[in-house]
N, C-alpha and C positions, 0 to 999 in steps of 0.2 A: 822345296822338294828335298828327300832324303839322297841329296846325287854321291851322298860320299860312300852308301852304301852297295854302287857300282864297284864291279870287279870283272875280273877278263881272265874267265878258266881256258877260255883258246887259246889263249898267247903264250900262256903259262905252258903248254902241253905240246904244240905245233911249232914245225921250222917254220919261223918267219924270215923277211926283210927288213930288218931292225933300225937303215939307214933314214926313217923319215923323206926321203927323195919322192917327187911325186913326178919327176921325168915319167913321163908314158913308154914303155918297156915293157921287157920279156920277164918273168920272176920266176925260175925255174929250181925245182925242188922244194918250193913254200908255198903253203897256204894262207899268207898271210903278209901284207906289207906297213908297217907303220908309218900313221902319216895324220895331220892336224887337218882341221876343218879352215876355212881360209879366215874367214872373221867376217862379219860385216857391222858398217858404223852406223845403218839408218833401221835395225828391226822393229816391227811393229807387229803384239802379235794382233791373229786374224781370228784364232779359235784355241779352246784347251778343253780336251777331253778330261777333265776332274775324275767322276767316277772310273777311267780306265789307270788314271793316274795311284787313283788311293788301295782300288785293286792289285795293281804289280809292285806295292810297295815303294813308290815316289811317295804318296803325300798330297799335301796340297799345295797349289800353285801361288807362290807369292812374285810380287811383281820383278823382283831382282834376278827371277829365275830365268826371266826372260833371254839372259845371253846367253844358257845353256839351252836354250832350246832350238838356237840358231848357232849353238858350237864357239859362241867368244867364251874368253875370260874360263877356262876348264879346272877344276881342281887339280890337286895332283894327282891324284887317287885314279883320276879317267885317264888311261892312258888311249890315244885312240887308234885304229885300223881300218885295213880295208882288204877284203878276204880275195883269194885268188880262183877262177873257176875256167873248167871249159866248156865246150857245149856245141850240139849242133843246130845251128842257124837255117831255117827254112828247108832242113832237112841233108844240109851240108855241112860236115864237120867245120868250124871256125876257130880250131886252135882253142889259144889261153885266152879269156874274157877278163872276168873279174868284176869288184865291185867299181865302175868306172864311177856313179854318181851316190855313192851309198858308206858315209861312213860310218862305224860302229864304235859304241862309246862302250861296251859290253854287257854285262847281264847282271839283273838283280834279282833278288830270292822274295818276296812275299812272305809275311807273318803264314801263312798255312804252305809255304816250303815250295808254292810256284816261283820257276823261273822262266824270264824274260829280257832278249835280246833287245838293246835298244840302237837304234839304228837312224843317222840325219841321212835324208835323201835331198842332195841340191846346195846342200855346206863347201862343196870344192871340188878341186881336182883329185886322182886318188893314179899310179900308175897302171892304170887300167881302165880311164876312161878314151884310149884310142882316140887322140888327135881333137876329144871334149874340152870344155873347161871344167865339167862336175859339178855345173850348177842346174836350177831347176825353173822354169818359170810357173806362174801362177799355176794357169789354166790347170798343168799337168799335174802340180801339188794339188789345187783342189777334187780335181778328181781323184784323186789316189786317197786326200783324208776321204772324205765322204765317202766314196762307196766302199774303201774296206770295209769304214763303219755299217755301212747297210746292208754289206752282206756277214757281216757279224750277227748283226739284228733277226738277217733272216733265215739264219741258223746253219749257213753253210762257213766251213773250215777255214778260215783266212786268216792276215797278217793284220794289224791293227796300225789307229793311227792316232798318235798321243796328242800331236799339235801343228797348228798350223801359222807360219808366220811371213808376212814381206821380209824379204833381205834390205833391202833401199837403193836394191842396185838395180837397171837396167841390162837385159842378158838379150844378144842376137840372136834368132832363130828363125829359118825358114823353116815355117811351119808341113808345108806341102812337098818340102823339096824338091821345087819348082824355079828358083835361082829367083828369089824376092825373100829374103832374108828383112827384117824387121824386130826393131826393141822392144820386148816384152818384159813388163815388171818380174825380178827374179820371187822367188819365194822356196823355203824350206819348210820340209814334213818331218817330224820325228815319228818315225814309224816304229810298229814293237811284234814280237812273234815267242815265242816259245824257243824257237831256232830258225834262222835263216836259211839253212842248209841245203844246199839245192844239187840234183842229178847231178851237176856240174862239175860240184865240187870232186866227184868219187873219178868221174871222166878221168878229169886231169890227173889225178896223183894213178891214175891206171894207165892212162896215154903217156906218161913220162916215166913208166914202168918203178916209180918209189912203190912198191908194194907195203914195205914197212908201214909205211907213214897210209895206205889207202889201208889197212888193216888196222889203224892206230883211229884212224878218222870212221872207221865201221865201228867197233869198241866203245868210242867215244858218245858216238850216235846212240847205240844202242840203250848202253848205259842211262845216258841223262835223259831219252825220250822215248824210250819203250821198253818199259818196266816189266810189258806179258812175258819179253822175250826171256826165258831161266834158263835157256841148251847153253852146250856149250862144243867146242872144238867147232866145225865147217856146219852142224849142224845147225847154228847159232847166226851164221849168215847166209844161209837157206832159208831161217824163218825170219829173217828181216828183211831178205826179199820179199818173200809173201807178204808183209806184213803193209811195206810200201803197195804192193800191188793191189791189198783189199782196201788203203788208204786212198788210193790214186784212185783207183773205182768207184768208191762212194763221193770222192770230192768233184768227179765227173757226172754222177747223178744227181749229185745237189744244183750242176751249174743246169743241167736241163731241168730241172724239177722250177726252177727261177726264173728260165729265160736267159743265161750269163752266158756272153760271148767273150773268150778272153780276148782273141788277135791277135797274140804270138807265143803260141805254144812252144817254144824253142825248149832243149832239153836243160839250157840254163835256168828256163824259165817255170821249171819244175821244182819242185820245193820235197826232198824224203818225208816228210812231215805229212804231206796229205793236206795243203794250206794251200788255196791260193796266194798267188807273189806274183809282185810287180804287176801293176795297174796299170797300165799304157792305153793304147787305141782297142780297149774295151767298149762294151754296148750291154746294154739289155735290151732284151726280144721288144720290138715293137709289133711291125707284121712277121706272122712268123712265117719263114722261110729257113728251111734246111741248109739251102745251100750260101748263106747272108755273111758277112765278114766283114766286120767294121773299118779292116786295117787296110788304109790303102795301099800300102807293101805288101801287100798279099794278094793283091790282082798279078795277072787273070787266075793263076792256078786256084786262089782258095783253100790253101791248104790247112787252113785254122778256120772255116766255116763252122758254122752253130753246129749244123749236123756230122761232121769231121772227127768232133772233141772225141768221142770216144775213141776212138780207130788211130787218132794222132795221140794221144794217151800211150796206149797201147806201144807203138812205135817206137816212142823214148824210153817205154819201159824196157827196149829189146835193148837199147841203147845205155840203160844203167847195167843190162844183166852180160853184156858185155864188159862193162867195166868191174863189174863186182867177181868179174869169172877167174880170176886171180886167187880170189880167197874162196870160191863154192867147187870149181875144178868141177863140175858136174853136167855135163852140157844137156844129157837128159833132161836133167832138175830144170832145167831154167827153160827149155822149150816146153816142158809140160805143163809150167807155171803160167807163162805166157798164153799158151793152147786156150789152158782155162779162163784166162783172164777173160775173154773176147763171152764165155759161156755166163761165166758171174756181171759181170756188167750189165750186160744185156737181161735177164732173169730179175735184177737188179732195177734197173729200167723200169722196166714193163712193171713191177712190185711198187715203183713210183706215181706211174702213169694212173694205174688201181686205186692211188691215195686220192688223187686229183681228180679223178672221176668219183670216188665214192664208192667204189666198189669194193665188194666184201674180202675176195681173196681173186689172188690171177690166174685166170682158166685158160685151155689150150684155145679157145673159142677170140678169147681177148685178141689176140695179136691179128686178127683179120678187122677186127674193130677199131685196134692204133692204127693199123695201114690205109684205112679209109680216112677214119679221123685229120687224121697228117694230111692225105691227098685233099678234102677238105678244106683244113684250115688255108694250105697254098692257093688252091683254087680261088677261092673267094678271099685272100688276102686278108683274113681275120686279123686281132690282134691278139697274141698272145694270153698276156696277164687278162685283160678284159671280158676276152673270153668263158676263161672257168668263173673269174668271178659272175658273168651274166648265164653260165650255166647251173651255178646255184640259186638261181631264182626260176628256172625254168619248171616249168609244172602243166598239166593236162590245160589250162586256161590261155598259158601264154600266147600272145600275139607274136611269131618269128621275127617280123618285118621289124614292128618297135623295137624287139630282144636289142637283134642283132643288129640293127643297119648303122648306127652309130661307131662298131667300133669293126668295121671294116673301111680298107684303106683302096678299097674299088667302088662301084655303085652296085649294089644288089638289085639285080634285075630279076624277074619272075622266076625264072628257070634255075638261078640260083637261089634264091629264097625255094623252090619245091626240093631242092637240095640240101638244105638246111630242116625245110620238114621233114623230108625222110631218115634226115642222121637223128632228128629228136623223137624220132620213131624208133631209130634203133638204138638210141639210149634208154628210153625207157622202156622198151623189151628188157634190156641188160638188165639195168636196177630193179627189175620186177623180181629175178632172179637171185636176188640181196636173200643172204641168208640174217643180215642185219636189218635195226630199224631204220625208214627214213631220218630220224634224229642223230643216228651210227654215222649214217654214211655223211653227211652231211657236216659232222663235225671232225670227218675224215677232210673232205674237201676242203674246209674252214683253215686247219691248221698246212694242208698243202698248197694252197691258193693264197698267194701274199695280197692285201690287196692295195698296195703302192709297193713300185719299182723306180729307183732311180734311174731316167732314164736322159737319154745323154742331150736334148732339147733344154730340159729341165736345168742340167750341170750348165748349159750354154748358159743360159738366163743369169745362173746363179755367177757364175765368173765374169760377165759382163757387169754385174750390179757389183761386186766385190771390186773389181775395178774401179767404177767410178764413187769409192770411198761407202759404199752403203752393202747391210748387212739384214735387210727383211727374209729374204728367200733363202739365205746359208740359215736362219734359225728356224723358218717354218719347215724347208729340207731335214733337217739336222731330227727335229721334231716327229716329222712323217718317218725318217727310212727306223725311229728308234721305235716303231712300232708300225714295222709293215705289216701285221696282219688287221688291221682297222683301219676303215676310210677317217683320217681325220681331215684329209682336205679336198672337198670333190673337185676341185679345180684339178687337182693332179692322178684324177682315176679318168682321165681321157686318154684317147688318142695321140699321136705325134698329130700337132699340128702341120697343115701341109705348106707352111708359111718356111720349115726347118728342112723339109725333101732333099733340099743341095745344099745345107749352108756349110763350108769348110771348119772344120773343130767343134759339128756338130754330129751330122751324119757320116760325112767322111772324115775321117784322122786318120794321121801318120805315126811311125814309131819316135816321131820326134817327141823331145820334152818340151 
């Protein structure tokens, strides 16, 4: 791989902590601390994404590359870090964070002039993994490579994931944090984004009043990842707020257009980019429910629920436009900006919902039809994805009972099946009204209906088998999520089996690694 061709325009530009110390501390005035990956002596890898490799300008993977991919043996050239952030945690400011488990090796250029942040998740301790070691074990790597990857695939905005590898170490973790702590095989991710940058970052250098350096850090953003923006003076970060705001909003409509539950919307956990970041006690929609939240830290309130996203989106955004309100000074600006946001989202939405149904354009008439729909789906405990996909075979002939009974997670009894005929009464009411052809609308549905979602039973399987030294279901996974819109594997366009209802690290997860 080309690693010499790493370089670190952040370090170059931003006050750092230059001492290498990975004491877990306070790092005040810097966005940045340097600091090495720890080493490990037994890597094995597990996976290597080649094609994301030869697109951001690495290369191909030869076998010796291997220490860099779990952080031994660094050229000179890498000098490495680990960036400094704040954020509010479940809706409570939580101070300075940082990258606790995330170090950065830094960014390379691509033959067509893309750049890409490269990033070890689970290489070490960093000061700012609070009282962690900053390593990562399997489970939580595997999930993190795969489903960036799949929601790469499935066209929504994410961070990427270059490779996947054992460390050879054994790392302690109570999973449930329930006081049974147990050794789980360690493993590292190198992950890659465009920019890592997250709300966080703007918080702190706002909350510790460097205005310089949060004006240095806006500039800098603008500059290398938002090209539209050409104003200039306070004008210039009036339209980067917007800009974040129509970002944040569409990459909230891609997660419900999917089914994507993140689990911890923290304002750390927000990315200026419009990318999903950090993969934790995430899910995809099984039954769908509104009010569903993967992350067991998040009972009872729910306050990162499936149906939540938009409205806690929202929230954080008041929470950057307070920090950005240093350099905009416009308090107007930034409530009107917001006001709207909640308008465009939602308009947004609904222009979504349109695609998945098939329908031609969104009418005032539609949104009495998503409120049924929705009450619907909970009622009888549909399954999401299975759903549109067995709604595009629906037609004047269909038997309901067959359609549908398979991919409900209750039993469908009479009264409900006459409930399901009457909503397929009033879909094809709707679609009669297609100012398009059936063929239109249906390859409308096609490209909005994915039809495999990696879903978190499936990841159980696959880390279980990855475990016990075998790799069938990481490649037929791997295979499926790189072309979710085609059944390649019918085994996997079912149902959650009800065998996974309670299993710990399947249904329920925690924010642990």
């Amino acid at each position: 791989m080309n690693i010499e061709k790493i370089r670190q325009p952040f370090t170059d530009i931003f006050p750092g902590d230059l001492s290498g110390n990975t004491m877990q501390r306070n790092t005040p005035k810097v966005l940045f601390a340097t600091v090495k990956p720890a080493g490990f002596d037994g890597p094995k890898l597990i996976a290597f994404n080649q094609p994301l490799s030869e697109e951001i300008g690495l290369g191909k993977y030869e076998e010796k590359d291997l220490d860099f991919l779990v952080g031994n043996h660094l050229p000179e050239n890498v000098k490495t870090y680990a960036t400094a952030y704040a954020g509010h945690q479940f809706g409570n400011w939580a101070g300075q964070l940082g990258d606790g488990r995330a170090i950065l090796a830094g960014e390379i250029i691509s033959k067509e002039g893309k750049k890409t942040e490269i990033q070890w998740k689970g290489a070490g301790a960093t000061p700012y993994s609070r009282h962690a070691d900053g390593r990562a074990v399997l489970r939580s790597s595997v999930r993190e490579y795969l489903m960036s990857e799949a929601m790469y695939h499935l066209g929504v905005p994410t961070t990427r994931a270059l490779s996947l590898a054992f460390t050879g170490e054994d790392v302690v973790r109570d999973m449930m944090y329930n006081g049974n702590p147990q050794l789980e095989k360690g493993a590292v991710v190198i992950r890659t984004a465009e920019s890592f940058l997250r709300f966080g970052h703007f918080e702190l250098m706002s909350a510790q009043r460097e205005y310089n350096t949060l004006q240095d850090l806006a500039d800098f953003t603008i500059e290398n990842y938002y090209p539209e923006i050409t104003s200039d003076g306070v004008q210039k970060y009036k339209d980067f707020f917007k800009n974040i705001c129509t970002r944040t909003a569409d990459l909230m409509v891609e997660w419900f257009r999917v089914g994507f539950v993140h689990g911890v919307m923290n304002t750390d956990n927000m990315s200026v980019l419009g990318l999903t970041i950090d993969y934790g006690p995430y899910s995809m929609m099984d039954e769908y429910d509104l009010n569903f939240t993967p992350n067991t830290t998040d009972l009872p309130g729910r306050r990162y629920a499936f149906g939540k996203q938009g409205q806690i989106s929202q929230w954080n955004l008041w929470q950057l436009a307070n920090a950005l309100h240093p350099l905009i000074k416009d308090e107007k600006f930034l409530e009107d900006t917001l006001n709207h946001y909640g308008t465009y989202f939602w308009e947004a939405h609904d222009k979504m919902l349109c695609r998945k149904f098939g329908f031609d354009e969104l009418r005032e008439s539609d949104e009495e039809f998503f409120t049924n729909w929705q009450g619907l789906m909970q009622e009888l405990h549909l399954d999401y994805t299975l759903f549109f996909n067995r709604l595009e075979k629906l037609n004047e002939n269909s038997d309901i009972r067959s359609l549908f009974e398979n991919i409900s997670y209750s039993v469908l009894n009479e009264e409900k099946l006459r409930k399901l005929e009457d909503f397929a009464k009033s879909y094809d009411t709707r679609l009669s009204s297609n100012t398009i052809s059936k063929e239109e609308s249906l390859s409308l549905m096609k490209h909005a209906n994915p039809k495999f979602t990696l879903r978190n039973y499936l990841l159980y399987q696959c880390i279980e088998e990855i475990s016990a030294g075998k790799t069938e279901i990481l490649e037929k996974l791997t295979h499926a999520l790189e072309n979710p819109y085609e059944e390649l594997y019918p085994e996997f366009s079912a149902k959650r089996p009800s065998t996974y209802d309670d299993t710990t690290g399947c249904s329920t997860l925690s924010c642990s690694s």
